[in-house]
Every structure is written in structure tokens, then in C-alpha cells.
C-alpha positions as CSV (number, residue, x, y, z in Angstrom):
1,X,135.8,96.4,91.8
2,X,137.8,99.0,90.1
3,X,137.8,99.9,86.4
4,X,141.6,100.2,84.5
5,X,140.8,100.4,81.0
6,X,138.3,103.3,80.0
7,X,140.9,105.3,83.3
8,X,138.5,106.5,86.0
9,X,138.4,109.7,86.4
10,X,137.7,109.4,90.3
11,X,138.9,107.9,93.3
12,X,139.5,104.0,92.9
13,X,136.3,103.0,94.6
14,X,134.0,100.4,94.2
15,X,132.7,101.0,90.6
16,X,128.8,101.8,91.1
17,X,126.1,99.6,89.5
18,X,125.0,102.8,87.5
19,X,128.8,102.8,86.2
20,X,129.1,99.1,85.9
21,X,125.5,99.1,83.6
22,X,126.8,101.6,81.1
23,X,130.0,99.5,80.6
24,X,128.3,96.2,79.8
25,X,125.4,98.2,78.2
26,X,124.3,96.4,74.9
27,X,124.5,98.6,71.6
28,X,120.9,100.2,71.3
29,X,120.7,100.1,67.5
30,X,121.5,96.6,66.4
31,X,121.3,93.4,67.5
32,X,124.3,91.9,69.2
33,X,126.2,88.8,70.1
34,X,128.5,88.3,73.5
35,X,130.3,85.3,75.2
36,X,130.9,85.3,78.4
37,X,134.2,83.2,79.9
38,X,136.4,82.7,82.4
39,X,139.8,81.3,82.2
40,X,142.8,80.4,84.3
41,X,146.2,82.2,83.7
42,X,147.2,79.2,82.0
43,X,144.3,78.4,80.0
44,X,142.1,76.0,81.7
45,X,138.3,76.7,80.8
46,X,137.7,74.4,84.1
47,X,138.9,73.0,87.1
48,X,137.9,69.9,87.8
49,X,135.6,69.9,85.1
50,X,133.5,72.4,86.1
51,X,134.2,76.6,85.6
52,X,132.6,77.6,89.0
53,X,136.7,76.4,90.3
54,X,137.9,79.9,88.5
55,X,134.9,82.1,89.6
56,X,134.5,85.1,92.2
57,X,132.0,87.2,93.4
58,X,133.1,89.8,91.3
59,X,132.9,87.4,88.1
60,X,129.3,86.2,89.1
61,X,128.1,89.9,89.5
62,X,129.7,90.7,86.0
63,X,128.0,87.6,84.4
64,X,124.4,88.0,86.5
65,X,124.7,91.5,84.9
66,X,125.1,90.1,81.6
67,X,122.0,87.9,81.9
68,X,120.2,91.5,83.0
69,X,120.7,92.9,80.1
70,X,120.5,90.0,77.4
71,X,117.5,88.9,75.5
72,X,118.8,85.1,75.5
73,X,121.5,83.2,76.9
74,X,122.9,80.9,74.1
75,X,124.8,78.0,75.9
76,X,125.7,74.7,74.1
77,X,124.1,71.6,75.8
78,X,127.1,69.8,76.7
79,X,128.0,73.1,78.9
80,X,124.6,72.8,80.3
81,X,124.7,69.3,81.2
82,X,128.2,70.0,82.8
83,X,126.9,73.0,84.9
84,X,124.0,72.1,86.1
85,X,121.8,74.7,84.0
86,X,118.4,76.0,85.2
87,X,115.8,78.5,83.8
88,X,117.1,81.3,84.8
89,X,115.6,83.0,88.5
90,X,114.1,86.3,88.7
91,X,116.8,86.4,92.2
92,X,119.2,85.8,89.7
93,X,119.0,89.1,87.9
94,X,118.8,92.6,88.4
95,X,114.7,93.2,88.2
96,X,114.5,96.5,88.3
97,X,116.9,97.0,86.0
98,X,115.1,94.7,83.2
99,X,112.2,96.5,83.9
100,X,113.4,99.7,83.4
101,X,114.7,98.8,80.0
102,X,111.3,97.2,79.5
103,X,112.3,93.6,79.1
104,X,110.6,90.5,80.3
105,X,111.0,89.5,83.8
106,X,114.1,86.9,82.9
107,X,115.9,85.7,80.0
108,X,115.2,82.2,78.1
109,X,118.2,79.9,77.6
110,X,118.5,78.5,74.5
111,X,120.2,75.6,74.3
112,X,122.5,74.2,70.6
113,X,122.1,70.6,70.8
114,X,122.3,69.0,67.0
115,X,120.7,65.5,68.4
116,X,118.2,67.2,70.4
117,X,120.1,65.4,73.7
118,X,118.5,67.5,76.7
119,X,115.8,65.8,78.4
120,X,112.1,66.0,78.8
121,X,113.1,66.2,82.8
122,X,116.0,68.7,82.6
123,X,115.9,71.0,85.1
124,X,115.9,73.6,81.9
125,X,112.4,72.6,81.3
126,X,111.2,71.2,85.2
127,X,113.2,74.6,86.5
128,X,112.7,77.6,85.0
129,X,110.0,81.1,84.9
130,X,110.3,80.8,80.7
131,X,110.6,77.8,78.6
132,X,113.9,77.1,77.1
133,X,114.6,77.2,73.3
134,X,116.4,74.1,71.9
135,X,118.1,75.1,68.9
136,X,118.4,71.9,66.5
137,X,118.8,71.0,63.0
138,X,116.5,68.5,60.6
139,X,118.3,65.5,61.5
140,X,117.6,65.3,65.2
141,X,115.2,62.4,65.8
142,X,111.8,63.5,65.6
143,X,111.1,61.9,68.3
144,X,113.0,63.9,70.5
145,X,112.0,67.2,69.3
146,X,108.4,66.0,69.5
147,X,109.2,64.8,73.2
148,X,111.1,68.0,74.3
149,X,107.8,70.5,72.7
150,X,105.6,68.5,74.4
151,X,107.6,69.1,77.5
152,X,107.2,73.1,76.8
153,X,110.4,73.5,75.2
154,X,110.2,75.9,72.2
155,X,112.6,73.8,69.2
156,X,113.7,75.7,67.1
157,X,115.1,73.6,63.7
158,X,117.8,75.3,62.0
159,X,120.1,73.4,59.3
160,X,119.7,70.2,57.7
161,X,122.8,67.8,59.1
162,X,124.3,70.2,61.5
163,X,123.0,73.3,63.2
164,X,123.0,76.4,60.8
165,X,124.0,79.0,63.6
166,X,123.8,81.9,61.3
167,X,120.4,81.3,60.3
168,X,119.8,80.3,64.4
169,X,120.8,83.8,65.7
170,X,118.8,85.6,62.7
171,X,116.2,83.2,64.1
172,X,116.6,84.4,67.4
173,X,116.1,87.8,66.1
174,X,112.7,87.6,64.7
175,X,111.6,86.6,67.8
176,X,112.7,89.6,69.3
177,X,115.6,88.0,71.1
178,X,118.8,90.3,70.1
179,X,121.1,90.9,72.7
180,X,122.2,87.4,72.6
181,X,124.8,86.5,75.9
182,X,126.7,83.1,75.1
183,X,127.9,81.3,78.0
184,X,129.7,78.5,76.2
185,X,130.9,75.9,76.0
186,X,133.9,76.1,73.9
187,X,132.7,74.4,70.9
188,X,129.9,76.3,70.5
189,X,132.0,79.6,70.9
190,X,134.6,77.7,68.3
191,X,131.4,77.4,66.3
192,X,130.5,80.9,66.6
193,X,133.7,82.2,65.6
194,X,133.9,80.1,62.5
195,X,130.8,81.8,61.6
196,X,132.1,85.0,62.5
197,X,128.9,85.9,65.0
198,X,130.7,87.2,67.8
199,X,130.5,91.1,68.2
200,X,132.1,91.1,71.8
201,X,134.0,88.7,74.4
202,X,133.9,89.3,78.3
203,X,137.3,86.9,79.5
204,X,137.6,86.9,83.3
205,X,141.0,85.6,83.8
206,X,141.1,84.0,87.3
207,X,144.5,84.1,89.9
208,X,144.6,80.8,89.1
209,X,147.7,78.0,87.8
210,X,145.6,74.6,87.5
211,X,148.1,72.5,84.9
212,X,146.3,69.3,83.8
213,X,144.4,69.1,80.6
214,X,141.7,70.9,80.6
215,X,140.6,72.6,76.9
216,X,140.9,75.7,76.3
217,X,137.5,79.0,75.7
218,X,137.3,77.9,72.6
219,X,137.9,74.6,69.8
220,X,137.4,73.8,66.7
221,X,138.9,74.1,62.8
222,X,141.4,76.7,62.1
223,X,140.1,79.5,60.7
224,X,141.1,83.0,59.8
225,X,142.2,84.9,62.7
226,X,139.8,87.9,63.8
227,X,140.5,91.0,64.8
228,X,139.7,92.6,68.7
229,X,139.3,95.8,70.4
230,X,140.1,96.3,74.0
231,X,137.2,98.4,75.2
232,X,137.3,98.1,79.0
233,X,139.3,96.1,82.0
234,X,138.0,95.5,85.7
235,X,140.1,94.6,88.2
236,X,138.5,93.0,91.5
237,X,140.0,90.3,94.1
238,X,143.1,89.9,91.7
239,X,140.7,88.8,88.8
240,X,141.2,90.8,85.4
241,X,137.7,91.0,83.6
242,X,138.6,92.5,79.6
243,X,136.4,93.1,77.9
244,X,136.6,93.3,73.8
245,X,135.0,94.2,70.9
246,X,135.4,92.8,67.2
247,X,136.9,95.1,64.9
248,X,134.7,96.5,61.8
249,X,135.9,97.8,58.7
């Protein structure tokens, strides 16, 4: 993996993990949002209807990274019925690292589901080091909230109709959870930009041409367009990983 975009100032080597770290290092004085996605050169989120058709080693090390240094991993439930979604493994991030920056041993995923539709037996909850947080609104059936705490799931209730995701991430914050990595799916990341949430966007775009019609990173109303930064590119195997930041006045 080399890095483009800060230019190296060295021989194009593999980029260490030290280097790497720093690059994907969360902002140390306020909490922050990231997505996380990969994309084919013509715009298919998935192949076959699954992402792990456009990843690479190089992708998987960025996004294991990611869940290293994240509070929470925010993932809509459709996207984590889709992709088989399990608590997350302490194999499956960088332990050391975590403990260094004194963080728990691995990330909870919190789930945005506005029926409450993951179930007792998920894998998410059957699975997993931490329980998951199910982020729902009032109008889920009681039932199934009532079902998925008594499972060990932590539900948290935000919004009356339809998940309020502002008051969800400030939720997410007073429990201490604020580096906040997304992983999708694209209507929760549609979501997330209507609510203008998103501090930063990791796109890997994968050597890939898959046609078909597969959707797109992200869907939802039309909104007013928002403003990026390119902060830093990584090239590895042919894969571009960009990396940007939301502009602030």
C-alpha cells in the first residue's frame, strides 16, 4: 500500500501501520462521524448482492483499522442482514492498538432498524464479545424491543414514527460512544446525509466494471449538495482508497 495524496516524503514502500494509524486517526477533540464504502468504477455498491465482490486485502486492512479506532460501528439492519453481521472479534481488530488508546477490547455494532426487524437469534446477539445496540424509534412493536432486550440487546428508542438519527448519534455520545464508523447500507448513509452527520467518507473504489443494477453508496431525497475535502489517497493492488473530509465554514 502506498500513500498519493498527503505525497510521501520517502521511498514508495509499504506504508507502515504507525503511518497508516495517523492517517485514519480520529480527531481527539470532538466526537466524529465516518462511513466506510466501497464501490466499483461504475458505481455498483455490490456484486451480486453482496460488497465483499469489490473488496481486497488492502480494503479489509483499511476497514479492520477503522473498527480499531471507532467507538461504534453504525450499520443499517438491512446491510446487516445482507452481510452476514457478527459482534465484532477481538481477531478482528488491532488489540494492542485499542489498548493503547485505552478503549474497550472491541467495538459494539449498533444496528438502525425502525421496526425493530433483527432477531432474538441473530448472530449480532448469539455472536458477539459486546451486546449490540438496536437503534429504534417509538413505533417499533413493543414486542420486539421487549424480545430483543431480553435477548441482551441494548435498544435504544429514538424518534416517534421514524428513527430521529440526530438525536441517535447525540445518544450514542452520552454513552461515551463518539468515534462513530458507519458501514452502510446506503440508505442509512442517504439518511445520514440528509441530516448532515457525516464529518468524513473512506470510498475504496475497486478495479472493477460490474454493469447490472446494483444501487449506488448512497439513496434517498434530494437534498442540498455538501461540500468535501480530499485529505488523503492510498493506492494498493490497483484499488484507490480517498479519503474525505466535510467542509466547515
Amino acid at each position: 500500500m502506498q500513500r498519493l495524496w498527503p505525497p510521501e516524503q520517502r521511498s514508495p514502500d509499504e506504508i507502515p501501520a504507525a503511518d497508516l494509524e495517523a492517517c485514519y486517526a480520529y480527531p481527539a477533540d470532538r466526537p466524529w462521524l465516518r462511513v466506510n464504502f466501497v464501490s466499483s468504477l461504475d458505481g455498483a455498491v455490490t456484486v451480486r448482492g453482496s460488497s465483499r465482490g469489490l473488496s481486497a486485502p488492502a480494503d479489509r486492512r483499511v476497514m479492520a483499522l477503522i473498527r480499531s479506532l471507532s467507538d461504534v460501528v453504525l450499520v443499517g439492519a438491512g446491510t446487516a442482514l445482507v452481510e452476514g453481521y457478527r459482534g465484532v472479534k477481538p481477531t478482528e481488530v488491532r488489540s494492542e492498538l485499542r489498548a493503547r488508546l485505552g478503549m474497550p477490547e472491541v467495538p459494539p455494532i449498533a444496528v438502525v432498524s425502525r421496526r425493530c426487524s433483527l432477531e432474538p437469534d441473530s448472530l449480532l446477539l448469539t455472536d458477539t464479545v459486546v451486546p449490540p445496540i438496536v437503534v429504534t424509534c417509538g413505533s417499533a412493536p413493543e414486542s420486539r424491543r421487549a424480545a430483543l432486550a431480553d435477548a441482551g440487546a441494548d435498544v435504544l428508542v429514538a424518534g416517534d414514527e421514524t428513527v430521529d438519527l440526530p438525536a441517535a448519534v447525540t445518544a450514542l455520545h452520552e454513552r461515551g460512544l463518539r468515534r462513530i464508523g458507519g458501514e452502510g447500507g446506503p440508505t442509512l448513509f442517504g439518511d445520514l446525509i440528509a441530516d448532515d452527520l457525516v464529518d468524513e467518507l473512506c470510498l475504496t473504489m475497486s478495479p472493477l466494471l460490474t454493469g447490472g443494477d446494483a444501487g449506488r453508496i448512497a439513496h434517498g431525497a434530494p437534498i442540498a449538495a455538501r461540500g468535501m475535502r480530499l485529505e488523503s489517497v492510498l493506492h494498493a493492488e490497483s484499488l484507490l482508497l480517498l479519503r474525505y473530509g466535510r467542509l466547515r465554514e
